[in-house]
LUMPAZA-126676 format. One line per field, with one value per residue: residue in three letters; residue number from 1; x, y, z of N, C-alpha, C in turn. Coordinates in steps of 0.1 Angstrom, whole numbers. Layout:
N
residu <- (ALA	...)
num <- (NUM	...)
n_xx <- (X	...)
n_yy <- (Y	...)
n_zz <- (Z	...)
ca_xx <- (X	...)
ca_yy <- (Y	...)
ca_zz <- (Z	...)
c_xx <- (X	...)
c_yy <- (Y	...)
c_zz <- (Z	...)
END
This chain:
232
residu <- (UNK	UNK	UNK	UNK	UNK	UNK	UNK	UNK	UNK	UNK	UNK	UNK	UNK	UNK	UNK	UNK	UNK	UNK	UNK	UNK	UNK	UNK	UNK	UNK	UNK	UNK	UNK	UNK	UNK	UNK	UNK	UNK	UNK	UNK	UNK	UNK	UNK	UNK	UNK	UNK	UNK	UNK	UNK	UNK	UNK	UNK	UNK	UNK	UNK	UNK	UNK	UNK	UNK	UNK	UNK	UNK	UNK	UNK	UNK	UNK	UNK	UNK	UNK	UNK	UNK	UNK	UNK	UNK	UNK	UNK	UNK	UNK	UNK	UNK	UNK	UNK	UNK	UNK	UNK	UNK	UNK	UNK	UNK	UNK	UNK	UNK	UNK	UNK	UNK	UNK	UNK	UNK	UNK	UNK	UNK	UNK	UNK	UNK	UNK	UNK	UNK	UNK	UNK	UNK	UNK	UNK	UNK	UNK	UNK	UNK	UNK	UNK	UNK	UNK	UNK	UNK	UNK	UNK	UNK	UNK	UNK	UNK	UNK	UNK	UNK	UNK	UNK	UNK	UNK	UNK	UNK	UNK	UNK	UNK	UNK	UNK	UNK	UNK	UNK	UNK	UNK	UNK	UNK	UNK	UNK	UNK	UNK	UNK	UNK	UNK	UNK	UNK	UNK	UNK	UNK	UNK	UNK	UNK	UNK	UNK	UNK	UNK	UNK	UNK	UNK	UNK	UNK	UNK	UNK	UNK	UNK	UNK	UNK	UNK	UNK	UNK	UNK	UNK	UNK	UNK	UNK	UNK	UNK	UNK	UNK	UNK	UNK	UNK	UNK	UNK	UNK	UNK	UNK	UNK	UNK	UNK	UNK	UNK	UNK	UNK	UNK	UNK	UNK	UNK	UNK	UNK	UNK	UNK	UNK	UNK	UNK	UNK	UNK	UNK	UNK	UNK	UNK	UNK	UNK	UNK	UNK	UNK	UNK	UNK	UNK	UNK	UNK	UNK	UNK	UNK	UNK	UNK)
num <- (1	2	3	4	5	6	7	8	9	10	11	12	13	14	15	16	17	18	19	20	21	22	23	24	25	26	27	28	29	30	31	32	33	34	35	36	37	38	39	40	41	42	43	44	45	46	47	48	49	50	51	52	53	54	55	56	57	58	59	60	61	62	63	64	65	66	67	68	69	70	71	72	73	74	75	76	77	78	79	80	81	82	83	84	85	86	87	88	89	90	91	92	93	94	95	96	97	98	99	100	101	102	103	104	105	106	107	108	109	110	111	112	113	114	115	116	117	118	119	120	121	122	123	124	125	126	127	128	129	130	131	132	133	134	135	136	137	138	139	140	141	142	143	144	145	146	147	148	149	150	151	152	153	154	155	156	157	158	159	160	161	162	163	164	165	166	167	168	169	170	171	172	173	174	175	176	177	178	179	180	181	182	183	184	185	186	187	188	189	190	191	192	193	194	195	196	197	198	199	200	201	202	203	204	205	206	207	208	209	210	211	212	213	214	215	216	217	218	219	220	221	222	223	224	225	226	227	228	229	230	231	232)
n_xx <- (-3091	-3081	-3049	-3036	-3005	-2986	-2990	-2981	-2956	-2943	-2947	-2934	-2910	-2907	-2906	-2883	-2861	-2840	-2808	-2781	-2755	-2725	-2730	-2747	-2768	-2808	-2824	-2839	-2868	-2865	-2838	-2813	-2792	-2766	-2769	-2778	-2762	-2738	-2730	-2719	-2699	-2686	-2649	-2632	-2609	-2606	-2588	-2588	-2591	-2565	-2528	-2502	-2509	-2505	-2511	-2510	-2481	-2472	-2466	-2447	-2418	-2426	-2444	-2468	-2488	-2519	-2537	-2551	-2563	-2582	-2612	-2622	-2602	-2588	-2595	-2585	-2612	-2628	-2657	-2654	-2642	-2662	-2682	-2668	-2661	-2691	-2694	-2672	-2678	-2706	-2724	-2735	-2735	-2746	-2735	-2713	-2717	-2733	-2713	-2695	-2708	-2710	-2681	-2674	-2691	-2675	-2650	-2660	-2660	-2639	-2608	-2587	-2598	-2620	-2618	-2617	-2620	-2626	-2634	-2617	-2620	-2601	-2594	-2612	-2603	-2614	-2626	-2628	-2645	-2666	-2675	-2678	-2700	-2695	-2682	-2661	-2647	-2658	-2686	-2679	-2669	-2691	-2707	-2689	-2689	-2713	-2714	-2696	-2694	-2685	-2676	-2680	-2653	-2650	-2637	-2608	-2593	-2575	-2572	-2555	-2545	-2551	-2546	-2528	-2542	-2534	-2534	-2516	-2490	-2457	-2444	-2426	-2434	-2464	-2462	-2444	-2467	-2482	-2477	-2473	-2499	-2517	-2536	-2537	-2562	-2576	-2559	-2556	-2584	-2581	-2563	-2546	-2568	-2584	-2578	-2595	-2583	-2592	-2603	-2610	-2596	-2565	-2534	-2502	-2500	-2493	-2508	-2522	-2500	-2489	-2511	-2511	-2489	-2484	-2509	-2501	-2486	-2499	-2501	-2501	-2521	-2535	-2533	-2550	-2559	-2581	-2593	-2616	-2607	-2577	-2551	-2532)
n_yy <- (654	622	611	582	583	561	549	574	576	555	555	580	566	549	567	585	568	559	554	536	547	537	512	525	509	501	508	496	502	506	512	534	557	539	504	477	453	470	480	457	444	466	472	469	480	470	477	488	464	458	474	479	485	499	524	532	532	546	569	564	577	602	613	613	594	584	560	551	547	536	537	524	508	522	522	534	539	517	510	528	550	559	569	590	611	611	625	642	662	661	669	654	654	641	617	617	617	593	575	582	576	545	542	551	532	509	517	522	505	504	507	524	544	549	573	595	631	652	663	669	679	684	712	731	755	789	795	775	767	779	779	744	744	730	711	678	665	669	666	634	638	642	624	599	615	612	582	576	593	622	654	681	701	731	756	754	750	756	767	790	790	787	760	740	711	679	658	635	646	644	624	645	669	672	671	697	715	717	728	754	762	758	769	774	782	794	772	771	755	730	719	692	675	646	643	635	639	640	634	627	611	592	591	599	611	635	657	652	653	675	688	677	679	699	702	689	703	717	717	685	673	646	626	611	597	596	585	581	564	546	549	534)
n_zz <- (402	419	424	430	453	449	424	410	415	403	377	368	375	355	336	340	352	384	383	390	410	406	387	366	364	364	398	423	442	466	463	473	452	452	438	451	448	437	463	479	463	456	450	480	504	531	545	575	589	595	603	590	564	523	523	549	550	529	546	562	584	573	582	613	628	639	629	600	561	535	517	495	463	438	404	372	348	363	387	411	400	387	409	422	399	390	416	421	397	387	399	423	458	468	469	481	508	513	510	528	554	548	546	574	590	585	599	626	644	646	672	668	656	669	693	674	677	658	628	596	564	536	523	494	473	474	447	435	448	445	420	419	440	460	485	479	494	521	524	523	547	565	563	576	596	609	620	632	658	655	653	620	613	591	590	605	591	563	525	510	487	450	432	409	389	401	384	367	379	391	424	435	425	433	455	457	444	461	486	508	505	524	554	589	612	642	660	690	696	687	698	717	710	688	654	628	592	562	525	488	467	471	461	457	482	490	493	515	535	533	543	569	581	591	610	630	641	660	694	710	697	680	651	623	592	560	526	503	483	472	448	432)
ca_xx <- (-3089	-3067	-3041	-3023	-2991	-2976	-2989	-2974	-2942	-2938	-2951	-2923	-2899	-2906	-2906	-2871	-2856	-2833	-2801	-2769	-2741	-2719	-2728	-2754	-2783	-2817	-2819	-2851	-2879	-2854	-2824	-2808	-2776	-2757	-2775	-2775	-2750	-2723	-2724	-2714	-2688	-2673	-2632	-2628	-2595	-2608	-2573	-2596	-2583	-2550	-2521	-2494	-2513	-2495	-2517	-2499	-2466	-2468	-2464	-2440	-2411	-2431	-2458	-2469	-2505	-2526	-2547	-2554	-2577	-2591	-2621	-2618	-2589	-2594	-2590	-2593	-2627	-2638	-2668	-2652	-2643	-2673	-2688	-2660	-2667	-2705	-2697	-2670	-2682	-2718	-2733	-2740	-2725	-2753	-2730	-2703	-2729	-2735	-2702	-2689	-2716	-2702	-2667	-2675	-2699	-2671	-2649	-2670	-2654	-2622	-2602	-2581	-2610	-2631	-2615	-2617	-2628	-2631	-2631	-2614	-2621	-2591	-2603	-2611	-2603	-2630	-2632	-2634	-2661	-2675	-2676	-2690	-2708	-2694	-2663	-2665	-2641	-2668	-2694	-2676	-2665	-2705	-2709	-2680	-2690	-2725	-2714	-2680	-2698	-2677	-2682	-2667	-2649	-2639	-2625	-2597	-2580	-2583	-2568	-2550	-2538	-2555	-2536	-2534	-2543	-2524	-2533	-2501	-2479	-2447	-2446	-2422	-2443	-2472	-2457	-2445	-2479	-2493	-2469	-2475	-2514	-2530	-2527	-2545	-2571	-2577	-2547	-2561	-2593	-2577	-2552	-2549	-2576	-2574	-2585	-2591	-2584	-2600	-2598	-2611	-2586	-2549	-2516	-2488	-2502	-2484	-2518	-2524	-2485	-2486	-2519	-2510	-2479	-2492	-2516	-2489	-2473	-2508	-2500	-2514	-2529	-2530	-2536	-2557	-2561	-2590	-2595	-2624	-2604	-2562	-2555	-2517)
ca_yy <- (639	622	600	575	587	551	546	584	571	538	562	588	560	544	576	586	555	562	545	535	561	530	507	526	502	509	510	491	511	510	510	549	560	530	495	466	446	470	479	444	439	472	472	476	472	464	487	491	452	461	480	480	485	502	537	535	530	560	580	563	585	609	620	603	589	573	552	557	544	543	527	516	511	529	517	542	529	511	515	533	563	564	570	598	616	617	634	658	668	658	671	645	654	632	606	612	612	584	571	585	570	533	542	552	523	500	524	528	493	501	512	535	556	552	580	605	640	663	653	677	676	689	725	736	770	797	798	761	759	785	769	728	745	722	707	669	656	677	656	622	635	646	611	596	622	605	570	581	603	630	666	683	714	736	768	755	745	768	770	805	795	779	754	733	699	673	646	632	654	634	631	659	682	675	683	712	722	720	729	766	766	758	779	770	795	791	759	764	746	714	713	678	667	634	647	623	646	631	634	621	604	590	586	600	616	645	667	649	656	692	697	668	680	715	699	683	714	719	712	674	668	634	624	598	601	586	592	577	557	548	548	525)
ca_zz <- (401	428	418	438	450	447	411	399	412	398	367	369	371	338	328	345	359	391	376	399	403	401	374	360	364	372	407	425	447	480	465	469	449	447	442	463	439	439	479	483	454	452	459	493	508	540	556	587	595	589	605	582	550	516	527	562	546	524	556	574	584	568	595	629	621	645	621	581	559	523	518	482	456	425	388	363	339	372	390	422	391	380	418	424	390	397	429	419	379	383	409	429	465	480	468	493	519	513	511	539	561	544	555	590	593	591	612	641	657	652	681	662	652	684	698	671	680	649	615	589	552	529	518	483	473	469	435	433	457	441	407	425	449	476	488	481	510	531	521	527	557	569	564	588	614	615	622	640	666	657	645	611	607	577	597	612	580	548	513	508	471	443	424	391	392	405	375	357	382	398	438	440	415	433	467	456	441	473	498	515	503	532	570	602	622	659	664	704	693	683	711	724	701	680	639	610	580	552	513	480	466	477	451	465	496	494	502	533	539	538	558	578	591	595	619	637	648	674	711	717	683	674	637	613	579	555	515	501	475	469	441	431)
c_xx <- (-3078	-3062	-3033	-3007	-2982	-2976	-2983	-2964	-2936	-2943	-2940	-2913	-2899	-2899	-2884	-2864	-2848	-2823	-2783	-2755	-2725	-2716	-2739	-2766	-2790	-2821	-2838	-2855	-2872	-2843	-2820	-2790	-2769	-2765	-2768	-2763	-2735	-2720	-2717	-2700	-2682	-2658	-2630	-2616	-2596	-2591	-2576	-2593	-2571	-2542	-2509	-2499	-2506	-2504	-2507	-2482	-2458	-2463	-2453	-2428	-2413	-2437	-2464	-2485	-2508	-2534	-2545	-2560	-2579	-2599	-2621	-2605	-2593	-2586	-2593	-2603	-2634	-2648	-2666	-2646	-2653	-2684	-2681	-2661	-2680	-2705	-2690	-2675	-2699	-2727	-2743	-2734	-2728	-2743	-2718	-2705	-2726	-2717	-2691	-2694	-2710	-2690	-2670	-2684	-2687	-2656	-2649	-2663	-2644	-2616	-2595	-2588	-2622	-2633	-2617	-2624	-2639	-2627	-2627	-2615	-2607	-2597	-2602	-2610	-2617	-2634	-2634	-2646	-2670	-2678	-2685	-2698	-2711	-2683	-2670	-2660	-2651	-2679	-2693	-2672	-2678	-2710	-2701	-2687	-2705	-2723	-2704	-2685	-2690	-2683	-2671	-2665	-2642	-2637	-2616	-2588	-2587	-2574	-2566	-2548	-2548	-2544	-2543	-2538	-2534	-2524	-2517	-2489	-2469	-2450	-2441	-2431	-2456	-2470	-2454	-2460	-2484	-2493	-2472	-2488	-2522	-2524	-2538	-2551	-2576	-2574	-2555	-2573	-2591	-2567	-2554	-2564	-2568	-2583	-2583	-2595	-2586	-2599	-2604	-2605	-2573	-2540	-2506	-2490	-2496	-2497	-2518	-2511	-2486	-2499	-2518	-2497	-2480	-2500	-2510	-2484	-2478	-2504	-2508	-2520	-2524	-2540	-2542	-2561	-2568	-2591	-2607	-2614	-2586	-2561	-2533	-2510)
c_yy <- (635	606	593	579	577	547	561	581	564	548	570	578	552	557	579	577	563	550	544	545	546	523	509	514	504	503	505	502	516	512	531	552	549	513	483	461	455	477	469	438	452	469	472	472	472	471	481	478	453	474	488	479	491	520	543	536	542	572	571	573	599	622	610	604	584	562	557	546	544	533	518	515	513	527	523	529	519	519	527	549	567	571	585	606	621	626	641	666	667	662	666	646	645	620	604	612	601	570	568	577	549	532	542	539	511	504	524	517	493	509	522	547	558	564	595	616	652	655	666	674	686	702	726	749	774	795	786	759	767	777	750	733	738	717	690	663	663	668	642	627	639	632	599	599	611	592	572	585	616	641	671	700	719	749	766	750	753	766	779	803	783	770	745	718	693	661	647	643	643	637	642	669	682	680	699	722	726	725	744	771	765	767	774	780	785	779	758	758	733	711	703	665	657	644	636	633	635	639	625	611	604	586	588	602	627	658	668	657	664	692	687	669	697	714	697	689	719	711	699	668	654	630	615	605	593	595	576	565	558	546	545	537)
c_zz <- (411	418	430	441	444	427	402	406	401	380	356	368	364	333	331	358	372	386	394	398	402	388	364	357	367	386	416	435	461	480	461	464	441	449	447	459	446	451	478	479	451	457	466	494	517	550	568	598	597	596	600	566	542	517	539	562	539	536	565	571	582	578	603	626	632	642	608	575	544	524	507	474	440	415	378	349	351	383	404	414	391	392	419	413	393	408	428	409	378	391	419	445	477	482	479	504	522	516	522	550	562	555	571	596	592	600	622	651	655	664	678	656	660	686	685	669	669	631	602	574	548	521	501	483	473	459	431	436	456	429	405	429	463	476	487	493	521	532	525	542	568	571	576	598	616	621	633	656	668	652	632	616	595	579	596	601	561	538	511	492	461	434	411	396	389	394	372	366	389	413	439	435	419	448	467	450	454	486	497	508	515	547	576	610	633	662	676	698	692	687	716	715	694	667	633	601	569	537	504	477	469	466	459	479	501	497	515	541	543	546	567	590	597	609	631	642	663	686	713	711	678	659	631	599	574	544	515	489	474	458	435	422)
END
């Protein structure tokens, strides 16, 4: 017996709705991931206009940035959790695909991010990324490179130590958590390059810090940073 493909869809999705990784609603016949609604009305903070944002500020004095970035601003119990959850705990890593793609899509016309060559995700240890099964800043940053015209790498920046989580830790305590974890393999590669290292989420910024000034030490290397969400 044949069956209509279009009627065992529309079948299958009574049966198992496709629901929004945002606000959990069911999600119409074109809409993928995240629906129409809250593209439009999630948080953005619109940075990408902006020079002197409270992202760009965390680093002043700090580390020499060429640009920075978050795309959203995150409220715990709001919908920009509930996106970031699904994609580290839930195995959803399409989601930062998808995400990433967003960001870089409004990106692509800025001048500060024209130019950038290589796009670095923030590494997860092994046994982390053995455990998800994927690095999520990898993901958001697979998505950038597509709109960016850039390429990623996760060689040239590694995680030697595993650490605790940075929840509820102070800036210093989460500095020091993170400070002499990471090391750099083949620096000539990214000589004179621009990188946007990129990242989940932003609080203190003391991750970026340490692999950010690590980077900083390469011959020529100029810097941008982007997390998918900041979070006050």
């Amino acid at each position: 017996m044949n069956i209509n493909r279009g009627y065992l869809a529309d079948f299958l999705s009574l049966l198992f709705p496709q629901l929004c990784e945002a606000c959990n609603e069911k999600l119409s016949g074109q809409e993928k991931l995240i629906c129409t609604n809250c593209i439009y009305n999630l948080p953005y903070t619109n940075f990408h206009q902006q020079t002197d944002h409270i992202v760009a500020q965390q680093f002043w004095g700090k580390m020499k940035l060429e640009g920075s970035y978050a795309l959203f601003y995150f409220t715990k119990g709001g919908k920009v959790q509930r996106l970031i959850h699904h994609l580290k705990y839930k195995n959803k890593p399409q989601v930062g695909n998808l995400i990433g793609q967003i960001a870089g899509g409004r990106l692509a016309g800025n001048e500060l991010f024209k130019t950038v060559d290589i796009i670095i995700p923030v590494p997860l240890h092994l046994s982390r990324m053995r455990k998800r099964g994927y690095n999520q800043s990898e993901r958001f940053a697979q998505g950038l490179a597509e709109k960016l015209d850039a390429v990623v790498s996760i060689k040239n920046l590694v995680r030697t130590k595993a650490t605790e989580t940075q929840t509820r830790k102070s800036r210093y305590s989460r500095f020091e958590n993170v400070s002499s974890v990471f090391a750099i393999n083949n620096p000539e590669a990214l000589a004179g390059k621009h990188i946007l290292l990129v990242d989940d989420i932003m609080t203190t910024g003391s991750t970026l810090e340490s692999c950010g000034n690590m980077l900083l030490e390469i011959e020529g290397l100029r810097l941008s940073i982007a997390t998918i969400a900041y979070a006050e």
